[in-house]
MMTF fields as JSON, N, C-alpha, C and O atoms, coordinates in Angstrom:
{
  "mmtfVersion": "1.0.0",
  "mmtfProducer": "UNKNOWN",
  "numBonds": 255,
  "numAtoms": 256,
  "numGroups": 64,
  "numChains": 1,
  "numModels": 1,
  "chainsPerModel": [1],
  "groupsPerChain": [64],
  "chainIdList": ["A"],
  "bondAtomList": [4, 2, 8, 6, 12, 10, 16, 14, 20, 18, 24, 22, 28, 26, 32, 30, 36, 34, 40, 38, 44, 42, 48, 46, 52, 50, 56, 54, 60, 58, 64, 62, 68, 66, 72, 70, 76, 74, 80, 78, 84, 82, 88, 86, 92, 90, 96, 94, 100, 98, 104, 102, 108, 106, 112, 110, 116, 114, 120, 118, 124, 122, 128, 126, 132, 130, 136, 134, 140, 138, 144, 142, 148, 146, 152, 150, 156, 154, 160, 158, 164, 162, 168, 166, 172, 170, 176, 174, 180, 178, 184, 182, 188, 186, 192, 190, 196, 194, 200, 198, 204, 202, 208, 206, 212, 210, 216, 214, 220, 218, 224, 222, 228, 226, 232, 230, 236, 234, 240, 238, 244, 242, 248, 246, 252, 250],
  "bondOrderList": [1, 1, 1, 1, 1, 1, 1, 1, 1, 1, 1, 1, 1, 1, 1, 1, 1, 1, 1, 1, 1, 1, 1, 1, 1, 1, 1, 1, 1, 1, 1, 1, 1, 1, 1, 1, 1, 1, 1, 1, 1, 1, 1, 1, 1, 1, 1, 1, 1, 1, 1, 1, 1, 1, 1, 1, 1, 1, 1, 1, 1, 1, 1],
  "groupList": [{"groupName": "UNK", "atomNameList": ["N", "CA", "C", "O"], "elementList": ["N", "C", "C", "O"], "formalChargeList": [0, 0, 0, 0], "bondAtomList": [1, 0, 2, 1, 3, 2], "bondOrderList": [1, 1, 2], "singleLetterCode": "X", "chemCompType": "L-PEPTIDE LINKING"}],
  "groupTypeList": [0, 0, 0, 0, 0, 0, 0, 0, 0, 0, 0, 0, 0, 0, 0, 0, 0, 0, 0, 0, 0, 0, 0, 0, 0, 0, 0, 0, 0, 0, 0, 0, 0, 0, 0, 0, 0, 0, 0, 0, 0, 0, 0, 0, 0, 0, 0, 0, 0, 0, 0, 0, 0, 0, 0, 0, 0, 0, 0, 0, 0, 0, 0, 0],
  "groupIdList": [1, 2, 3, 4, 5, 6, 7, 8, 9, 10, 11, 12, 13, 14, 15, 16, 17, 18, 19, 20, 21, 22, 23, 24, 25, 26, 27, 28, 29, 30, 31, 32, 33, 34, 35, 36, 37, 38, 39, 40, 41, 42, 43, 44, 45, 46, 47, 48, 49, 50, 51, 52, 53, 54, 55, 56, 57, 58, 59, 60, 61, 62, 63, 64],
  "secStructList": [7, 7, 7, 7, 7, 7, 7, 1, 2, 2, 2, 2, 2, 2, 2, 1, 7, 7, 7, 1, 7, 7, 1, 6, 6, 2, 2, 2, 2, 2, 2, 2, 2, 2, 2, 2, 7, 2, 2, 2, 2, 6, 7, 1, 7, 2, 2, 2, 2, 2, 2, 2, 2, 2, 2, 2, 2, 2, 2, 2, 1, 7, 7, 7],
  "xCoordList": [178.601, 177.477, 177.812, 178.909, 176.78, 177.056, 176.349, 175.226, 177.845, 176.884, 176.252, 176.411, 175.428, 175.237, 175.469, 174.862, 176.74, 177.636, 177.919, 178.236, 177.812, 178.541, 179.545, 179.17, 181.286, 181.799, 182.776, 183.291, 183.083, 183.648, 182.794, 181.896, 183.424, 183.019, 181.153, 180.217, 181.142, 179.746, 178.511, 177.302, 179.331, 178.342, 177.471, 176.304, 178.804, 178.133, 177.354, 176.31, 177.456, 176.662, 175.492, 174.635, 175.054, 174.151, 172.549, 171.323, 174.15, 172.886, 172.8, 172.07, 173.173, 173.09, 171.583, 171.116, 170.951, 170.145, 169.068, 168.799, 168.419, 167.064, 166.025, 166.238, 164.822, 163.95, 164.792, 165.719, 164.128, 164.743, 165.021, 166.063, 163.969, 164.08, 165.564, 165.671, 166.717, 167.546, 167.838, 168.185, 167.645, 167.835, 166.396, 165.529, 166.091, 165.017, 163.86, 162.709, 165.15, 164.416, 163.775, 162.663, 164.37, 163.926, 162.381, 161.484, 162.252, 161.464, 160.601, 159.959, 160.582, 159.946, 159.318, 158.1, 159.7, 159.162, 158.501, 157.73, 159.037, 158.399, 156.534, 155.686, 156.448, 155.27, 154.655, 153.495, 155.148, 154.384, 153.767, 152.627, 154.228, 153.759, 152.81, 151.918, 153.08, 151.719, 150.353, 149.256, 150.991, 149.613, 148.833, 147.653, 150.22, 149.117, 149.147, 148.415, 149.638, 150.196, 148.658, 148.334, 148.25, 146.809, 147.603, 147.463, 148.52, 149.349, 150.046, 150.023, 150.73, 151.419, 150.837, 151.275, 149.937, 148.972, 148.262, 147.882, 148.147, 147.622, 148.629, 148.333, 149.812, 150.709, 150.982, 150.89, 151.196, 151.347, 152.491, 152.54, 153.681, 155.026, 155.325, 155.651, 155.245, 156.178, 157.509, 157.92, 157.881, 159.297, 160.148, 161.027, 159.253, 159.551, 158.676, 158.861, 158.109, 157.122, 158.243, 158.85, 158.358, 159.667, 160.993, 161.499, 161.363, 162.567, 162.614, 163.478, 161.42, 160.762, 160.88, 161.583, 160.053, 159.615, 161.637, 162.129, 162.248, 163.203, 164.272, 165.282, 163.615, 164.703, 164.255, 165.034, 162.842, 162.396, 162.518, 162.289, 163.099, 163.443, 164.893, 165.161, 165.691, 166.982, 166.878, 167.593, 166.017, 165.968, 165.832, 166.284, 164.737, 164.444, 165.035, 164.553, 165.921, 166.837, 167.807, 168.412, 167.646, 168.186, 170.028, 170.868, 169.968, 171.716, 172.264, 171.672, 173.741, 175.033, 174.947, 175.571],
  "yCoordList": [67.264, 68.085, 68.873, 69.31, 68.948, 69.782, 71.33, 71.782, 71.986, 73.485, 73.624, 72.833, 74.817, 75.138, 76.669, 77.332, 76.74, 78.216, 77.878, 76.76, 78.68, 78.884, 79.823, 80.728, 79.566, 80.852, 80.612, 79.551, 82.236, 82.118, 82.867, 83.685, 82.262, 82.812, 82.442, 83.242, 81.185, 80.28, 81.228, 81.295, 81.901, 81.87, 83.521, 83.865, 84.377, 85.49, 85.174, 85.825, 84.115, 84.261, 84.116, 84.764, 83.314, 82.405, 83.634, 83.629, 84.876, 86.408, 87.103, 88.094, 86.906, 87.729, 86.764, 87.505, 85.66, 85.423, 86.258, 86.771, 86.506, 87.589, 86.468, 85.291, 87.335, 86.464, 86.075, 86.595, 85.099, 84.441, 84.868, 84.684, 85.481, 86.23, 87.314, 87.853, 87.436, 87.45, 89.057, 90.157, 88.804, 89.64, 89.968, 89.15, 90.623, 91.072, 89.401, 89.023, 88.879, 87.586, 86.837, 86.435, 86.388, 86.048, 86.357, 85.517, 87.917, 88.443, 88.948, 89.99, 88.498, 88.205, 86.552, 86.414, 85.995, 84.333, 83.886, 82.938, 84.904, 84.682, 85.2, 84.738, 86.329, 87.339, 86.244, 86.016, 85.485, 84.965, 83.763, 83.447, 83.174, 82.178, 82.475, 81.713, 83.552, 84.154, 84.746, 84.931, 85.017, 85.202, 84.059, 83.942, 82.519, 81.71, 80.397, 79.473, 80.31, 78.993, 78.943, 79.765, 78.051, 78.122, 77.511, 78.096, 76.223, 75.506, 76.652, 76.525, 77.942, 78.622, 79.902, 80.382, 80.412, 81.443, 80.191, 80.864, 79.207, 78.782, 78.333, 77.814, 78.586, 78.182, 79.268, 80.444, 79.09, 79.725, 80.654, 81.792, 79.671, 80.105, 80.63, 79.791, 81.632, 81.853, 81.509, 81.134, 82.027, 81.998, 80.291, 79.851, 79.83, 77.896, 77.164, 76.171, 78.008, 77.42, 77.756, 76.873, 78.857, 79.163, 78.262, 77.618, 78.35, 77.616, 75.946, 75.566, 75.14, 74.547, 74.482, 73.915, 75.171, 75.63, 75.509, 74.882, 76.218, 76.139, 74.88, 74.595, 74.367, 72.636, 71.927, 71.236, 71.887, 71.177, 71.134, 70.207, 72.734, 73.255, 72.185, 71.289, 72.756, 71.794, 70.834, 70.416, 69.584, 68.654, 67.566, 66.436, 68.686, 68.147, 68.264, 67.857, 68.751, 69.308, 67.782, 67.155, 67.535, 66.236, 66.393, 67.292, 65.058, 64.847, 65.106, 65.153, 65.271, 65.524, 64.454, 64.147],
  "zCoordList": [48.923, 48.573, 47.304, 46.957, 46.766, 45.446, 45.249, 45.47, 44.618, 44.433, 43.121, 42.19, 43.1, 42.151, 41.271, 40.43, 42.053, 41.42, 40.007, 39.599, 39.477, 37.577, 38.18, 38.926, 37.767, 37.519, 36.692, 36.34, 36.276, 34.727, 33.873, 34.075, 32.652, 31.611, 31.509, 31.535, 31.411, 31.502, 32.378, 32.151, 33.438, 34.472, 33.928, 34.114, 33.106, 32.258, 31.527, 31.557, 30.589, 29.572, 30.027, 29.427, 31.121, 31.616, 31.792, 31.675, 32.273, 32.88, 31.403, 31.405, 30.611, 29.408, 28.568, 27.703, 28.621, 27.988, 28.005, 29.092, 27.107, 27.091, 26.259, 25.965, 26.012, 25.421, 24.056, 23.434, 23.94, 22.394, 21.109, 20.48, 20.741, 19.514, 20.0, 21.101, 18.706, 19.144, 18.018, 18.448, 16.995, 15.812, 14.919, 15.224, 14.243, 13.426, 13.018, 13.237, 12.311, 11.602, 12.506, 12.164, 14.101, 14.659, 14.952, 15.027, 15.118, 15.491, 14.359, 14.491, 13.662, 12.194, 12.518, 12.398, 12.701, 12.719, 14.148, 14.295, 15.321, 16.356, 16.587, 17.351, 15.55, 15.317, 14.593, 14.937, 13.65, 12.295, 13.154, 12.814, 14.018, 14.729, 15.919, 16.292, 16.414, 17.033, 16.501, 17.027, 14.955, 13.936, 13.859, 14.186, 13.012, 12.541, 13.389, 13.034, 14.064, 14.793, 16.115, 16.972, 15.853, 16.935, 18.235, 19.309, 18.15, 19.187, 20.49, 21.714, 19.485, 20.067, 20.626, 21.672, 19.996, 20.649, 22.127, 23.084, 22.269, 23.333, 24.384, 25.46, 23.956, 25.168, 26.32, 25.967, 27.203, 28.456, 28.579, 29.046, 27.886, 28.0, 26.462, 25.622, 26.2, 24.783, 23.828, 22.73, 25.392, 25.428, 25.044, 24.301, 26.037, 26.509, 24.34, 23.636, 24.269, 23.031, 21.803, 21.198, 21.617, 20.552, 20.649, 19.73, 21.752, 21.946, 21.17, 20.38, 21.668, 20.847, 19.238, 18.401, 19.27, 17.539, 17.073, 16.135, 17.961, 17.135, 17.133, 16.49, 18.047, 18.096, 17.239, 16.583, 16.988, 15.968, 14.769, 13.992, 14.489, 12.894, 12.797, 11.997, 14.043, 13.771, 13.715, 12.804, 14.49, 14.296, 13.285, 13.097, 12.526, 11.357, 10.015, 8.959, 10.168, 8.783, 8.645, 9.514, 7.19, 7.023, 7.293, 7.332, 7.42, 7.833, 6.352, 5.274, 6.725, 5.082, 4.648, 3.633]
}
């Protein structure tokens, strides 16, 4: 059977996440997308929608 304990170091960080926006800029780009972003003013989850927004930034940044 398997648990699902974290312990350690892992299992702190795990309680330390807060909403996303992390620093100012963040929270500069998270506002700007609730201004103009029509996709993201209609999502349910903010939080789950940014996270997003921001994989996609990485994703898309060309390779070296």
């Amino acid at each position: 059977m398997y648990t699902t304990r974290v312990k350690g170091r892992h299992g702190n960080q795990m309680k330390k996440i807060t909403f996303p926006p992390s620093n100012l800029g963040e929270w500069v780009e998270f506002c700007w997308l609730l201004v103009i972003d029509p996709t993201f003013q209609a999502a349910r989850n903010k939080r789950k929608a940014y996270f997003e927004y921001r994989l996609g930034k990485i994703y898309n940044l060309p390779c070296c």
